[in-house]
N, C-alpha and C positions, 0 to 999 in steps of 0.2 A: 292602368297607368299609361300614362301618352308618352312614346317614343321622343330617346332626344334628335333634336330636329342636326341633321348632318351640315359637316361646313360649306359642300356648295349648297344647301338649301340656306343658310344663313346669308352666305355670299351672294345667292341671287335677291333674297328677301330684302337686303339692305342695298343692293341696285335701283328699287324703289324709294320714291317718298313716301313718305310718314302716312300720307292719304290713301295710298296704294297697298299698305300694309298687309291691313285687314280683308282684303279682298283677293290676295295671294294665298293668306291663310287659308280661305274658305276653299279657293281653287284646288289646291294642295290637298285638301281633305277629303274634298271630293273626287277629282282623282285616284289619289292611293285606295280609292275605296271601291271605285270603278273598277280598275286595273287589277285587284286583287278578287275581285269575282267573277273577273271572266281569265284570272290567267295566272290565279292562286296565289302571287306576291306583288306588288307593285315594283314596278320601273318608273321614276320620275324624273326628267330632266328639267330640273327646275330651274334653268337658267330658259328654257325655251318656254315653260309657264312666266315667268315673269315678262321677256317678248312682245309672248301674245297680250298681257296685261298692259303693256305700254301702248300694244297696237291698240288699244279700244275693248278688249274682251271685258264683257262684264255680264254675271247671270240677269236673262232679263225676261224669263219667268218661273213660274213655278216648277218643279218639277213635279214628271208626268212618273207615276207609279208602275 
């Protein structure tokens, strides 16, 4: 069952537009997913992912295994 998403993650989610949306999601999931295997619980500051996402971040290949 997927965690509910906390209110600064909501508050930074909705600092984006509608197009940006989906692509804080995916940042966020990867992420929390990152950070919990190298340091057993995630830390997210999810106003500094969204940010980056205004600055231009966006995945742009595949991931390397």
């Amino acid at each position: 069952m997927a965690e509910k998403p906390s209110e600064k993650q909501i508050e930074a989610r909705n600092s984006l537009p509608d197009e940006l949306k989906p692509i804080f999601d995916e940042f966020v999931a990867d992420y929390k997913y990152a950070a919990t295997m190298r340091h057993g619980r995630p830390y997210i500051s999810y106003i500094v992912l969204a940010d980056m996402i205004r600055a231009g971040w966006r995945l742009s290949a595949k991931p390397v295994k």
